[in-house]
C-alpha positions as CSV (number, residue, x, y, z in Angstrom):
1,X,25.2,5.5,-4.0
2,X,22.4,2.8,-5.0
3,X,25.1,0.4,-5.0
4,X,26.7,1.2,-2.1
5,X,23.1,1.0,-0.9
6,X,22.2,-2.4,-2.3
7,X,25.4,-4.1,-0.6
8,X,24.4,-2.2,2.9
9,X,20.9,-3.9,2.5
10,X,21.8,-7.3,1.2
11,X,24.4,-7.2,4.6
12,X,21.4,-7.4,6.7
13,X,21.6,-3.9,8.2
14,X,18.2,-1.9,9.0
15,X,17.1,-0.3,5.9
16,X,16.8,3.1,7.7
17,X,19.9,3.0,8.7
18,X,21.8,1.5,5.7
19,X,19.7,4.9,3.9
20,X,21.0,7.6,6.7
21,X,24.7,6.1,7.1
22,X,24.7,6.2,3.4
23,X,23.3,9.7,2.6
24,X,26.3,10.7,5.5
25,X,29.3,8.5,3.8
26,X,28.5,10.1,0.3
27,X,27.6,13.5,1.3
28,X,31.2,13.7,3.1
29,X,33.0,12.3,0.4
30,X,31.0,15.0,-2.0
31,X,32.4,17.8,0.1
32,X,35.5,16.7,0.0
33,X,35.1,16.7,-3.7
34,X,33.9,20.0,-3.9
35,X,30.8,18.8,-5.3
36,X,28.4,19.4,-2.5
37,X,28.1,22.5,-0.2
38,X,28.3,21.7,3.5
39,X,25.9,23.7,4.4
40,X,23.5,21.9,2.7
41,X,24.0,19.6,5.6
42,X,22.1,21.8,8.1
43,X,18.8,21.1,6.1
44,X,19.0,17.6,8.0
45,X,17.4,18.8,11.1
46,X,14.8,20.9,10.1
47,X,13.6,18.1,7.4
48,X,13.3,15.4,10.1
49,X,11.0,18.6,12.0
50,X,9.3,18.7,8.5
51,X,8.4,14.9,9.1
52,X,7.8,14.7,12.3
53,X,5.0,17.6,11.9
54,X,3.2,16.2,8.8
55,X,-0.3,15.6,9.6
56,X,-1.2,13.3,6.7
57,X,1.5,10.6,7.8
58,X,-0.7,10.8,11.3
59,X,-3.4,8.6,9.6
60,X,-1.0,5.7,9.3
61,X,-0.9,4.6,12.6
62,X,-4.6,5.5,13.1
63,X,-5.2,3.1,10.3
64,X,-3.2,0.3,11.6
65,X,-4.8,0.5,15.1
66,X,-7.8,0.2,13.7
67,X,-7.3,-2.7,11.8
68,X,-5.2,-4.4,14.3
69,X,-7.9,-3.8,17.3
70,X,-10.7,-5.4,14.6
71,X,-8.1,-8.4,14.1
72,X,-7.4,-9.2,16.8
73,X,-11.0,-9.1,18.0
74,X,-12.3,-11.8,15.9
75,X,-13.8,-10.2,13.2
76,X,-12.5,-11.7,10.2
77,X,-13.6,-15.3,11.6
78,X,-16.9,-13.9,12.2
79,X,-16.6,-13.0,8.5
80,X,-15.7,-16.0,7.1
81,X,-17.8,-18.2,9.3
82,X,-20.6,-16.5,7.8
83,X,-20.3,-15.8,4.4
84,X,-19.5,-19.3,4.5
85,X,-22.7,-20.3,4.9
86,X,-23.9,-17.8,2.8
87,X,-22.0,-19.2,0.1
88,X,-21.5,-22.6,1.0
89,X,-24.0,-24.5,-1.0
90,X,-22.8,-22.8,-3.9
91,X,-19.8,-24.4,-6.1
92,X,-16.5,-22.6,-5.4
93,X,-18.8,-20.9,-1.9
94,X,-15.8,-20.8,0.0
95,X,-13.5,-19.1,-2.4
96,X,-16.1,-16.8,-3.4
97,X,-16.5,-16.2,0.4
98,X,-12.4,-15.9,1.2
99,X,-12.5,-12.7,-1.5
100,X,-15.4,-11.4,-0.4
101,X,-14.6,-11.1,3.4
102,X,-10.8,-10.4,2.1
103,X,-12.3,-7.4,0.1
104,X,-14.0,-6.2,3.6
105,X,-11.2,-6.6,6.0
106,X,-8.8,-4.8,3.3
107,X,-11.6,-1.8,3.4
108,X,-11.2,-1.6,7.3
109,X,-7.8,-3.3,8.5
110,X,-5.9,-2.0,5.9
111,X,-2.7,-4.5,6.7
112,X,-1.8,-7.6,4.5
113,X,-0.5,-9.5,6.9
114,X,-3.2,-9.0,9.4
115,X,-5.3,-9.9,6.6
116,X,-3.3,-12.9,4.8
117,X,-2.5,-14.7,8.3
118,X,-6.0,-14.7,9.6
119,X,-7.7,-15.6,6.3
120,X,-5.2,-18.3,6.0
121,X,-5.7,-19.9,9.9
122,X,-9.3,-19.5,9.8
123,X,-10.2,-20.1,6.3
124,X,-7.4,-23.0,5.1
125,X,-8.3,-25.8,6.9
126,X,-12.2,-26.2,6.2
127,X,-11.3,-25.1,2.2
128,X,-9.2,-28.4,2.4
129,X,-11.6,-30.5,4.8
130,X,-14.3,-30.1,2.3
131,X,-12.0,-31.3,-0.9
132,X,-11.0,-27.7,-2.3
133,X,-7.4,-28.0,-4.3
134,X,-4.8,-26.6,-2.3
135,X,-3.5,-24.9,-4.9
136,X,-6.5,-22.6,-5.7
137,X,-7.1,-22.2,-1.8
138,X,-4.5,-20.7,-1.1
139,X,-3.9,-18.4,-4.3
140,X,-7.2,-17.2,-3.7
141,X,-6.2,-16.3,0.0
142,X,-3.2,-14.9,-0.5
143,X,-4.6,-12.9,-3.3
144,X,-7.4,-11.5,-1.3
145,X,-5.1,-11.2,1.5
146,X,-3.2,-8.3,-0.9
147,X,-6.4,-6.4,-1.5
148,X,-5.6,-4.7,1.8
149,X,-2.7,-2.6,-0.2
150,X,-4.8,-1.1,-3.0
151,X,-8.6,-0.9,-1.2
152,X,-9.1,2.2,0.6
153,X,-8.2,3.1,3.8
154,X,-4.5,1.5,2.2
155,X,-1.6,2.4,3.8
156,X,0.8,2.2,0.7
157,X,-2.1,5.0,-0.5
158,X,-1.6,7.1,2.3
159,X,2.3,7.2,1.7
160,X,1.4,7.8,-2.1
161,X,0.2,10.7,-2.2
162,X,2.1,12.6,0.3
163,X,5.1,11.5,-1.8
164,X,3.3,12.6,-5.1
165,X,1.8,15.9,-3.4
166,X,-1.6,14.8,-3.7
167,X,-4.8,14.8,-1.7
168,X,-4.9,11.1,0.0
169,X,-8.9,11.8,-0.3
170,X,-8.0,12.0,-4.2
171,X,-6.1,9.1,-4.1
172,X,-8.7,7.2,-2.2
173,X,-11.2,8.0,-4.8
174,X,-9.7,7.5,-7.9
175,X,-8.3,4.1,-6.4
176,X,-11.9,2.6,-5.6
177,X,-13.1,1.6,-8.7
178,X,-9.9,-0.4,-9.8
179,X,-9.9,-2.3,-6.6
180,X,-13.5,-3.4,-7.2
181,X,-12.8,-4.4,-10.4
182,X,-10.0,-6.1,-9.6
183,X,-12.4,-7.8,-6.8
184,X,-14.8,-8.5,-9.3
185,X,-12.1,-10.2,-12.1
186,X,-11.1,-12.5,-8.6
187,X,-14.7,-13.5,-8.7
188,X,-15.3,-14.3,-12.0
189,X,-12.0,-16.2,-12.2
190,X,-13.6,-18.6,-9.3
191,X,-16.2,-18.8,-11.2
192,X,-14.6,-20.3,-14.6
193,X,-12.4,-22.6,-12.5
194,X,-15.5,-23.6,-10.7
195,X,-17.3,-24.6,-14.0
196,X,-14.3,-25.9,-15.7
197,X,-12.9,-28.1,-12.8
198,X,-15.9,-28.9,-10.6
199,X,-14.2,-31.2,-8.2
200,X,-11.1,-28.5,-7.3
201,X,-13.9,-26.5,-5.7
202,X,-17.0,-28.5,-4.1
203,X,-19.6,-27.0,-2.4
204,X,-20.6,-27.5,1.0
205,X,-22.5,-30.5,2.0
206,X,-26.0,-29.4,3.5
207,X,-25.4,-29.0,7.1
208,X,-28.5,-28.3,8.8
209,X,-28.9,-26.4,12.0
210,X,-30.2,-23.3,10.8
211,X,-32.8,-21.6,9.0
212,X,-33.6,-18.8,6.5
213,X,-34.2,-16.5,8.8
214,X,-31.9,-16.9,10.9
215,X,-29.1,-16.6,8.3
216,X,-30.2,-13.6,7.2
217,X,-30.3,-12.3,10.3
218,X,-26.7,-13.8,11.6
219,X,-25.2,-11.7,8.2
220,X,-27.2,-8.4,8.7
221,X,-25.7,-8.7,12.5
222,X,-22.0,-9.6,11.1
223,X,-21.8,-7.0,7.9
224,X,-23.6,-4.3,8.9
225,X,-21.0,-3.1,12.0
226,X,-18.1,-3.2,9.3
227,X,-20.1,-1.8,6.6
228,X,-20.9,1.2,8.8
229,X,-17.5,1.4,10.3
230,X,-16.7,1.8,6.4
231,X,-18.7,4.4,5.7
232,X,-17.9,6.3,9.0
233,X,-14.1,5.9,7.4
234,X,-13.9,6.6,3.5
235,X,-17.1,8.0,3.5
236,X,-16.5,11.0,5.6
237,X,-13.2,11.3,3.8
238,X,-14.8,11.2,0.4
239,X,-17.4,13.8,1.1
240,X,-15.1,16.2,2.6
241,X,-16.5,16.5,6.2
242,X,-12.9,14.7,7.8
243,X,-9.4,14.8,6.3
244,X,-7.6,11.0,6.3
245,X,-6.2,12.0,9.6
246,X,-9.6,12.7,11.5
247,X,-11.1,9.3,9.5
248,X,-8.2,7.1,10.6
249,X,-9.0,8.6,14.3
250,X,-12.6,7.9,13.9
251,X,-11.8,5.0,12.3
252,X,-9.9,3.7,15.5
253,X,-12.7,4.9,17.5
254,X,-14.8,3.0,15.8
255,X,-13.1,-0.3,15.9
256,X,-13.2,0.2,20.2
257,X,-16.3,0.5,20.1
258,X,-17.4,-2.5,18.1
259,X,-14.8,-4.6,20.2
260,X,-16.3,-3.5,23.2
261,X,-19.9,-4.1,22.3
262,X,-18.9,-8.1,20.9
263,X,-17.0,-8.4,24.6
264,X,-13.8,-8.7,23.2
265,X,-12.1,-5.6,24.0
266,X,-9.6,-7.1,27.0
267,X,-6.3,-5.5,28.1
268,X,-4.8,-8.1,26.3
269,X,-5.8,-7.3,22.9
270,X,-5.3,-3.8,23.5
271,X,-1.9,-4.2,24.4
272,X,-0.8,-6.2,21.3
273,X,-2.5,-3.5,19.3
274,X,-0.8,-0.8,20.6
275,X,2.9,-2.5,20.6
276,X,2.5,-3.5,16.8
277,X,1.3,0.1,15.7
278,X,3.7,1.5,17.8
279,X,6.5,-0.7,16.0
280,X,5.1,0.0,12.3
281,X,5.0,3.6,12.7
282,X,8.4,3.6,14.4
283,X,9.7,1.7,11.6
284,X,7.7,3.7,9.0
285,X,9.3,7.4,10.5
286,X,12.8,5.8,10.8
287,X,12.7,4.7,6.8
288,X,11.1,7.8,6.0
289,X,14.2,9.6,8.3
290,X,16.6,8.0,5.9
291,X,15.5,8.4,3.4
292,X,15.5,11.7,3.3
293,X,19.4,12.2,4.6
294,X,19.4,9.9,1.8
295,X,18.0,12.1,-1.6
296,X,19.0,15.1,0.5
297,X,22.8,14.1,-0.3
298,X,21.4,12.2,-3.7
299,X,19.6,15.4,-5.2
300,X,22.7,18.2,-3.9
301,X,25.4,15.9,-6.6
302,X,22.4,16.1,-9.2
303,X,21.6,12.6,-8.9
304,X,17.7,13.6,-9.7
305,X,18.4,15.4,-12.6
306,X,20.6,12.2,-13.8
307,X,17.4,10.3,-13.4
308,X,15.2,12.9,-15.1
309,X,17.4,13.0,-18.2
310,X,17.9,9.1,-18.0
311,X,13.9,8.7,-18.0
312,X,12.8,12.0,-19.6
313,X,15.0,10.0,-23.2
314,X,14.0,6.9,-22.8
315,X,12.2,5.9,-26.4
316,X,8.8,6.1,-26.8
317,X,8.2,9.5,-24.3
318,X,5.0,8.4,-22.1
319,X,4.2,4.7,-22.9
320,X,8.2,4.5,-22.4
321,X,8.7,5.9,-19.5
322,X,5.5,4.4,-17.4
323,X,6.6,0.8,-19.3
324,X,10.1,1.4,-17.2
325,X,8.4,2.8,-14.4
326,X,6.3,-0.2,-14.1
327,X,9.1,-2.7,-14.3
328,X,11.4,-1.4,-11.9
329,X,8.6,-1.3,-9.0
330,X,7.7,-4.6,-10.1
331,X,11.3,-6.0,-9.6
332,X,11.9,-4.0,-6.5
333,X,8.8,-5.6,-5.1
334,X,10.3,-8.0,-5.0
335,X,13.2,-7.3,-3.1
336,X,12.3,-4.5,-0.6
337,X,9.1,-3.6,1.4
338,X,6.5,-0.8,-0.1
339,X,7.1,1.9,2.6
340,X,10.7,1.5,1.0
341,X,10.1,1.7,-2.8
342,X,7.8,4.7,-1.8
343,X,10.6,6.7,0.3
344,X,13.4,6.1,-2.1
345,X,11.9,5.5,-5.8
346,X,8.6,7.2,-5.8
347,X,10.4,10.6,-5.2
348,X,12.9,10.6,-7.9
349,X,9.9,9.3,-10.5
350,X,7.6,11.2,-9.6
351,X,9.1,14.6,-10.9
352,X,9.9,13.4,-14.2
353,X,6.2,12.2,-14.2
354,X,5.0,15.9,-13.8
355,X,6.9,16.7,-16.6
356,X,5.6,14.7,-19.2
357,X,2.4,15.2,-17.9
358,X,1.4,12.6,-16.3
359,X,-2.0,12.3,-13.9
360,X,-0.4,11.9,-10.4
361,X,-3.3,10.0,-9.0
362,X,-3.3,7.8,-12.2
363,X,0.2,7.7,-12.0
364,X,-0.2,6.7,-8.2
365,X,-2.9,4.0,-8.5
366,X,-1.0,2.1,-11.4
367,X,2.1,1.5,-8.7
368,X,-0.5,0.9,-6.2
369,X,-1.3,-2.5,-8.3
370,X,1.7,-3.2,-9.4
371,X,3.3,-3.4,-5.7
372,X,0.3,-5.4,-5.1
373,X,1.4,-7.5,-8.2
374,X,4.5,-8.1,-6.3
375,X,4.2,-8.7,-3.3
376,X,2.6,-12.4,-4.8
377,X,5.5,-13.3,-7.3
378,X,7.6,-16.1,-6.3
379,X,9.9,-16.5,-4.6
380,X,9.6,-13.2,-2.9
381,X,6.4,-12.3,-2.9
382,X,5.5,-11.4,0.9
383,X,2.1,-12.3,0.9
384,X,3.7,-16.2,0.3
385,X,5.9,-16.1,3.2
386,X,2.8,-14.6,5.0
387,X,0.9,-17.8,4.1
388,X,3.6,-20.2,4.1
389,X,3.7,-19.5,7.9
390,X,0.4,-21.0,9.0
391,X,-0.3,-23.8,6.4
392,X,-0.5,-27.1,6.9
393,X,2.4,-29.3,6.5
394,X,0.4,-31.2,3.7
395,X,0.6,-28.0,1.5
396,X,3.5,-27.2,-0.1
397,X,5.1,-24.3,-1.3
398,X,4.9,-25.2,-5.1
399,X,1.3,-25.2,-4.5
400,X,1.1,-22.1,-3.5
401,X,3.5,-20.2,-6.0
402,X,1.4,-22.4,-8.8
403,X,-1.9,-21.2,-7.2
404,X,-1.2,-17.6,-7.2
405,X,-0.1,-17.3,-10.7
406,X,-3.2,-16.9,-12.2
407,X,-4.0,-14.5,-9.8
408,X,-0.4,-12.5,-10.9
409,X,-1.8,-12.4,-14.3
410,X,-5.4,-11.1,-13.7
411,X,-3.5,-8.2,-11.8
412,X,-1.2,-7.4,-14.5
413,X,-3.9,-7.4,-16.6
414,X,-5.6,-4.9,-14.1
415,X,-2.2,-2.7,-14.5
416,X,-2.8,-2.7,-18.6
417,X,-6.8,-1.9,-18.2
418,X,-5.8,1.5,-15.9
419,X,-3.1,2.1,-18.9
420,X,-6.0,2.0,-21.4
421,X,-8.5,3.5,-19.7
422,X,-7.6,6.4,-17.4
423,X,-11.4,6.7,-16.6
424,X,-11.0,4.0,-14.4
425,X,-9.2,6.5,-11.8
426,X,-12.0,8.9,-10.5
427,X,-11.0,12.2,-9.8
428,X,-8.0,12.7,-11.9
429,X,-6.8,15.7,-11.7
430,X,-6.4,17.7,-14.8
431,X,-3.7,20.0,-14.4
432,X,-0.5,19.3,-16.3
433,X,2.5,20.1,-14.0
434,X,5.1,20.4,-16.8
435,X,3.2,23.7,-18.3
436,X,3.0,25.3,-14.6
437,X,5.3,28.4,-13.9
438,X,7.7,27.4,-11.5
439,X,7.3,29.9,-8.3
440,X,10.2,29.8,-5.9
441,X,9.1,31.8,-2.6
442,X,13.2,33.3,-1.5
443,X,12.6,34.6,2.0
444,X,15.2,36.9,3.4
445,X,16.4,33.8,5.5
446,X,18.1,32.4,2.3
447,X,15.8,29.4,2.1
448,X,13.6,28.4,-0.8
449,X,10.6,25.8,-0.8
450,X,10.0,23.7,-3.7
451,X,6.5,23.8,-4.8
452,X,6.6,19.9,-6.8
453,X,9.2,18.9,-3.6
454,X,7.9,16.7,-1.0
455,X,6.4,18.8,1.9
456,X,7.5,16.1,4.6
457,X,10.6,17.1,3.4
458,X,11.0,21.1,4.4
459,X,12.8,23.2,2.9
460,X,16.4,23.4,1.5
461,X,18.5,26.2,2.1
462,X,20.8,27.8,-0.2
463,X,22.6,30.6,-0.8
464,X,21.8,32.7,-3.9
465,X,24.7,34.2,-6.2
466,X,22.7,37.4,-7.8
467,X,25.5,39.5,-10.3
468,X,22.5,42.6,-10.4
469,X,20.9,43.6,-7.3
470,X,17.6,43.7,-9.8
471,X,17.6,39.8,-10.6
């Protein structure tokens, strides 16, 4: 099936499809085998139902119009225009400033290439007008650009945890400490390059024009809308007043609101907001659509408990399994997009997970990076293609895969730090899965639901074959 899979996406034919067409071809060919009940068949219909009635996928689009209505009203030039000349004067300003203001519009876009492709128009040219290395510049964009997937309100969180059957709330918290660590190790590596190679990153000259006050009362007027749009967001979410859903709504809300009071809500920018989250959460249902005709045909030939027992005896139990684990995403990030390594992967891991015992959140947050990890590495990394699109001709792309690879390795080491020290994930949950009594509810209808299966998914009927009336 996986190979069958691979040559249907290598073809060029829409991953949703290539999943559904392929979940079909082998599900007929297992009941002509005698391997797979037809009947199983009919679960198709009410598992799409099951998807398109999950709440917690609602906050997706939610999300993305909010980031994409902030976007496209200016905000991250407002950003970087002034923490620019915040930290202009300062050696290595500029970078500091393209992290900081990456950090921000991660914590309230939520999209990488919203995030990457305005950093990169906006922020580029004056790094290079003012003598910055072009090979730093733009590793330090396109890194800052991929805080978006692991910073809260993250998409590739929200998908996460309603494929690991955990609380996106959860998930938010125990990712917010990594991603400001990994925000601070960004900093500090500015910070050694800015001491060790003074010319690669010169500070601003002195420009004039404005004074003391009036800086400090340009940034109060730029951060502070964001910074409470933030709060309004994760905050209410953290504190249990509003589930993700009813944050991304208010977060969308929000970014109206501020659009309209900077005079830059037009129909225009409403209408390009609507017909890109309309497309993302269109292609986000299809994916998520076939990918479950996909595991339904996948998991009824015992293809999941193949994968259990392939990763349940891999040497070294835990560290062997997450070591595996860690690889494969890596490599597939490569290759496919996240929404598709979470649909088709994440799912068949995350069960064996449970049974070792492994913290789901933990568990959850490590892939987080480690998608974010790939999504830089040449030559596929998206976040480069991103870029590649609006730099200057002078750039090249060698300077941009050599500019992010410092960058790669401060994130792997972020993926070893969460290995070492689980405290790093807030909130972990300590219940271990694999010593939980398995409780099947058997309704008279002859369907069972799964308690570790994914909800979006429904439930799978069967038919029970009982030799005592008693069992």
């Amino acid at each position: 099936m996986f190979a069958v899979l691979f040559v249907f996406l290598l073809s060029g034919f829409p991953v949703a499809f290539a999943l559904a067409a392929n979940g079909l071809l082998f599900g007929y060919l297992a009941i002509e085998q005698g391997l797979m009940n037809s009947a199983l068949l009919q679960a198709i219909p009410e598992r799409i139902f099951g998807i398109m009635s999950n709440d917690t996928m609602l906050a997706i689009p939610f999300f993305t119009f909010m980031g994409l209505v902030l976007e496209r009203s200016g905000m991250a030039e407002d950003l970087l225009e002034t923490a620019g000349k915040l930290f202009g004067r300062v050696r290595g300003g500029l970078a500091y400033a393209v992290i900081l203001v990456g950090a921000l519009l991660a914590a309230t876009t939520g999209v990488i290439a919203a995030s990457v492709i305005s950093m990169g128009l906006i922020s580029l040219p004056v790094m290079l007008k003012y003598g910055y290395s072009p090979r730093i510049a733009t590793g330090v964009i396109a890194a800052s650009g991929t805080l978006a997937q692991i910073i809260p309100p993250s998409l590739v969180l929200i998908v996460m945890a309603d494929q690991l059957g955990v609380s996106v709330g959860d998930m938010y918290a125990g990712a917010m400490l990594p991603s400001l660590t990994l925000v601070a190790l960004y900093l500090a590596y500015v910070f050694v390059v800015s001491r060790i190679k003074k010319d690669a990153l010169p500070p601003l000259p002195d420009l004039g024009h404005t004074s003391a006050l009036q800086t400090i009362s340009t940034v109060l007027l730029v951060l502070i809308p964001p910074l409470l749009l933030i709060f309004l967001v994760l905050g209410t979410i953290f504190l249990g007043v509003a589930t993700p859903t009813e944050g991304g709504a208010m977060g969308a809300v929000g970014a109206l609101v501020l659009a309209a009071a900077k005079r830059r809500l037009s129909l225009a920018v409403l209408k390009q907001a609507l017909e890109a989250t309309t497309k993302l959460s269109s292609f986000v249902l299809f994916i998520l659509i076939g990918s479950t005709v996909f595991s339904l045909t996948f998991r009824a030939i015992g293809g999941d408990l193949w994968v259990e027992q392939l990763m349940t005896n891999l040497p070294g139990g835990q560290i062997g399994f997450l070591v595996a684990v860690q690889l494969l995403i890596f490599v597939l990030g490569c290759f496919l997009d996240f929404f598709e390594i979470a649909f088709i992967a994440i799912p068949l891991l995350a069960p064996v997970a449970h049974k070792l015992g492994i913290d789901p959140i933990w568990f959850g947050v490590m892939i987080g990076v480690n998608l974010q990890t790939s999504f830089l590495t040449p030559p596929f990394g998206f976040a480069l293609f991103y870029l590649k699109s609006v730099t200057p001709p002078e750039v090249k792309t060698g300077d941009i895969y050599k500019g992010i690879l410092p960058f790669i390795l401060i994130q792997i080491a972020m993926v070893v730090l969460i290995y070492l020290f689980p405290q790093f994930i807030q909130g972990q949950q300590k219940q271990v899965y694999k010593d939980t009594p398995l409780q099947l509810d058997l309704p008279l209808n002859g369907g069972y639901q799964d308690p570790y299966s994914n909800p979006s998914q429904g439930t799978v009927p069967f038919v029970p074959k009982f030799s005592q009336p008693n069992q």
